[in-house]
C-alpha positions in Angstrom: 57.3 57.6 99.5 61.1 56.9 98.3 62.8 53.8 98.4 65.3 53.4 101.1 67.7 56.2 100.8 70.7 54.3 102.4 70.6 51.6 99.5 74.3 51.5 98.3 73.2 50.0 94.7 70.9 49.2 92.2 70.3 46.6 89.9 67.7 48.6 87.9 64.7 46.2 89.2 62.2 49.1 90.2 63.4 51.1 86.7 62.7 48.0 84.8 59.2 47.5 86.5 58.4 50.8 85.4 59.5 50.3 81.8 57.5 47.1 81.9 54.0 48.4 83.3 54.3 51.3 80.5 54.8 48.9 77.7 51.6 46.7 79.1 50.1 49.9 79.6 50.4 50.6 75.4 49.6 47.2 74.7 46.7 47.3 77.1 45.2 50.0 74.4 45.7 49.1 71.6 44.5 45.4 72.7 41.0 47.1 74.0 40.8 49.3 70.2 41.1 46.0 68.4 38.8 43.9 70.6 36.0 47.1 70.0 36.7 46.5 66.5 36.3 43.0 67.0 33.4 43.4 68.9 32.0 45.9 66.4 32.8 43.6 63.3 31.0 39.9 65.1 28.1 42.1 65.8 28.1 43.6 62.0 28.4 40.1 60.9 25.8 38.4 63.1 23.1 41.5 62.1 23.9 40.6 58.3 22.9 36.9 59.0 20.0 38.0 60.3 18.7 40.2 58.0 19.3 37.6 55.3 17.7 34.5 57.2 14.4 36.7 57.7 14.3 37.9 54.1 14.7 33.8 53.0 12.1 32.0 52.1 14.2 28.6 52.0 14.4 25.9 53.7 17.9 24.8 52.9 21.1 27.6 53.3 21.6 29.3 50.5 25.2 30.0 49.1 25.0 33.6 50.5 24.1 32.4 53.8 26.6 29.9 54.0 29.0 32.6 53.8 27.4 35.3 56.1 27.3 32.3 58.6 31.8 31.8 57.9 31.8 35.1 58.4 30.3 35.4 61.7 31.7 32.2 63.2 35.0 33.6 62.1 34.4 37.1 63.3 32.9 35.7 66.8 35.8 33.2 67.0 38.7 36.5 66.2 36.5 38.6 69.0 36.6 35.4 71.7 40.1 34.8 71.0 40.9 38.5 71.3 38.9 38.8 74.9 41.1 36.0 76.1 44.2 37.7 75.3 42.9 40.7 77.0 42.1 39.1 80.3 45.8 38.1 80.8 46.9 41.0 79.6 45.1 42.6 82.3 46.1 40.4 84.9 49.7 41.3 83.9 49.3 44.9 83.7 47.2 44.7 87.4 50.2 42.9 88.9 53.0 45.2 87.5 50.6 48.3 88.3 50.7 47.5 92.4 54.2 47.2 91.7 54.8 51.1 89.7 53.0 52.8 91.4 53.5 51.9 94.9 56.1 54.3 95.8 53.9 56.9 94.8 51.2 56.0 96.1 52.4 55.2 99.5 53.0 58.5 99.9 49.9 60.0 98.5 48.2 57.9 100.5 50.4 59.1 103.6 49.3 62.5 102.8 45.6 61.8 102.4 45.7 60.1 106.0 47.7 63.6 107.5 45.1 65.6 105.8 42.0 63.9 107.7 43.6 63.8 110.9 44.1 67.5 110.4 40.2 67.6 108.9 39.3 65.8 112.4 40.6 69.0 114.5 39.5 71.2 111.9 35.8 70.1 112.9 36.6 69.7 116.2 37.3 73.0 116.4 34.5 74.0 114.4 31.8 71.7 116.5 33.3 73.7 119.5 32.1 77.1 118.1 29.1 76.2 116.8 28.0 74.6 120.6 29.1 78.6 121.9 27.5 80.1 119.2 24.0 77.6 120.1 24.2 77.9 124.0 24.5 81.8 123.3 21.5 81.8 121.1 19.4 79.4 123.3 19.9 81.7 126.3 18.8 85.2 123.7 15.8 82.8 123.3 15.0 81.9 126.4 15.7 85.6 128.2 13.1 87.1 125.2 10.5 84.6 125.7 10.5 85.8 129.2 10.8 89.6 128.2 7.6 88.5 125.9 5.8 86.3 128.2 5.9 89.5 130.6 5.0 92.2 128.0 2.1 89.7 126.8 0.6 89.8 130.0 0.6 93.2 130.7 -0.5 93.5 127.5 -3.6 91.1 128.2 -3.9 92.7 131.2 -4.6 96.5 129.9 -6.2 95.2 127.0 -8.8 93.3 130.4 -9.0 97.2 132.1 -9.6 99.1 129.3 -12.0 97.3 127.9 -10.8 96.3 124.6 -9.7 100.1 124.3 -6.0 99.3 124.0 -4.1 98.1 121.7 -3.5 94.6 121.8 0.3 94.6 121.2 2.9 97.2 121.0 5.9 97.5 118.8 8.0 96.6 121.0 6.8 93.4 121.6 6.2 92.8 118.0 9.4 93.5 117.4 10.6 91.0 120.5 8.4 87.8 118.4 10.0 88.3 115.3 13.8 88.4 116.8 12.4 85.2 118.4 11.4 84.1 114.8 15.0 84.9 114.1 16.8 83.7 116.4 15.1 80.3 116.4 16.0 79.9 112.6 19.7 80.9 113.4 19.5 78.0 116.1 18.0 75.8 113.1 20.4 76.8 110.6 23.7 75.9 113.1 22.5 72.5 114.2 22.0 71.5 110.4 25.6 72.4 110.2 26.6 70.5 113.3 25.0 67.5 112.1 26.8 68.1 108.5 30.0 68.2 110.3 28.9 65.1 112.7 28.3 63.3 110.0 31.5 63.8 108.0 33.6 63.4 111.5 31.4 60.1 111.7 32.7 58.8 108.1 36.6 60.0 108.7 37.4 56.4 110.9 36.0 54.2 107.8 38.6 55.9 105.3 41.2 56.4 107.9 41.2 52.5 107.6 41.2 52.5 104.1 44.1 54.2 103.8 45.7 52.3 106.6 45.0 49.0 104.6 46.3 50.4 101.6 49.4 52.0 103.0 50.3 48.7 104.5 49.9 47.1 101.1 52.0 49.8 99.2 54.7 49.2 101.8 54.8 45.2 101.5 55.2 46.5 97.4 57.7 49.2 98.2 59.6 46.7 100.7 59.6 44.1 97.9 61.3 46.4 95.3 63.6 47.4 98.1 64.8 43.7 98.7 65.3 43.4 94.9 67.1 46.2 94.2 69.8 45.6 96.9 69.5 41.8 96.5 73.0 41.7 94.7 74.7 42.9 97.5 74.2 39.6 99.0 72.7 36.9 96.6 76.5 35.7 96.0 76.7 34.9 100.5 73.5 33.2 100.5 74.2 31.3 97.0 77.4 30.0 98.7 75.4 29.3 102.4 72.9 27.4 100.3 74.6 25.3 98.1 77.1 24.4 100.7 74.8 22.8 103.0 73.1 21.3 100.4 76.4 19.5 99.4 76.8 18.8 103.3 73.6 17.9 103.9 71.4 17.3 101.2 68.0 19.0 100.5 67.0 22.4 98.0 70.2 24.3 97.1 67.6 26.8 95.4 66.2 28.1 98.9 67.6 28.7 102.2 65.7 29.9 105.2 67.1 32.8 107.3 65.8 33.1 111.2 65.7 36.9 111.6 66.6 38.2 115.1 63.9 39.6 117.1 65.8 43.2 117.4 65.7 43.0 113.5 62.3 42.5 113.4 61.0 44.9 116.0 62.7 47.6 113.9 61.4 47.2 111.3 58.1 46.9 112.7 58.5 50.2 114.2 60.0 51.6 111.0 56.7 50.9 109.0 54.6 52.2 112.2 56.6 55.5 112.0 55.3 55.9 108.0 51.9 56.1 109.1 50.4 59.1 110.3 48.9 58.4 113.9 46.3 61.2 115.6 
């Protein structure tokens, strides 16, 4: 999703949040190698410890423990200090990373919500089909269980007459049971992939409001970037509005509140409504 189009100037914000969340980006690396190494190196130096307190048979600390045990307070110490460096770091790169890739992936995410409405027809349609295609073989089914149920008891009936003389089935009605055989499997086979597709239509609504949650937070991100990049336009007016009342009338020249008209605000509501995809 691009920034506002009708912007008139930049002040490089966005361009410099993007320069910033790939340099945490390459510190975030190499700051993960070196607290593996770190990790790798405390763990190293707490085994040798080990080794050497199960192979002594003193009851005091030996010189060579003594320094194993430096060693491994220092290396745990390095590896702790290194962990905590990476937890800010991460918090950093997190915060910038909303920031980056928000224009992005508001309109990923944009797409993804067009694609399962159109998934949502898609097995509509299909559904729809598959119904036909189940009442049509539930009425074969029920026609040749008649057709059968009628050649069975003429069947029975000559077998009665001749006295066990005739043959107890024909082909024809051999033939008639195993299209039944068939045709009840095909019936089998299309309602297992109704209920695939009813249960895939029944999942659609959870990560339709997934993405709607998400959207909404990448446009609050995208909306924030907006308001800094066109912010010099009009920092100078509120600067003067602000520090002029406060001279006038005291209070926070720093921050000044601005009511915004109801027009304003219905706009833009309807402006971030039209971004997302409705069914």
């Amino acid at each position: 999703m691009k920034l506002n189009p009708f912007r008139r100037k930049t002040n490089g914000y966005f361009d410099k949040i993007k320069a910033d969340y790939a340099e945490r980006t390459r510190e975030l690396e190499a700051l993960r190698r070196e607290v593996a190494e770190a990790k790798t190196a405390f763990e190293d130096a707490r085994q040798a410890l080990f080794e050497v307190e199960q192979k002594s048979n003193s009851t005091v600390w030996t010189r060579r423990e003594q320094d194993l045990l430096r060693q491994k307070n220092a290396a745990e110490h390095h590896y702790d200090e290194l962990r905590t460096r990476l937890g800010r770091l991460e918090l950093e790169h997190r915060s910038l990373r909303w920031k980056a890739e928000a224009p992005d992936g508001l309109a990923k995410r944009v797409a993804e919500l067009k694609a399962l409405a159109t998934r949502r027809k898609q097995i509509a349609a299909e559904r729809e089909k598959q119904r036909a295609a189940i009442a049509k073989l539930e009425s074969r089914i029920t026609a040749l269980r008649g057709e059968i149920n009628q050649e069975t008891e003429s069947a029975t009936q000559a077998l009665i007459e001749s006295g066990g003389d005739a043959p107890s089935a024909s082909d024809a009605l051999v033939k008639r049971r195993q299209d039944l055989k068939l045709l009840a499997e095909a019936v089998a086979k299309v309602r297992q992939q109704d209920a695939a597709l009813e249960s895939e239509l029944g999942n659609i609504p959870a990560q339709e409001r997934e993405l709607r949650r998400c959207i909404e937070s990448d446009q609050a991100s995208v909306a924030e970037i907006d308001l800094h990049e066109q912010m010099p336009e009009f920092i100078q007016v509120i600067a003067r509005a602000a520090v002029s009342k406060a001279r006038a009338y005291g209070g926070n020249r720093h921050t000044y509140e601005i009511q915004i008209p109801d027009a304003a605000l219905e706009a833009a509501t309807a402006s971030l409504d039209a971004e997302i995809p409705s069914d």
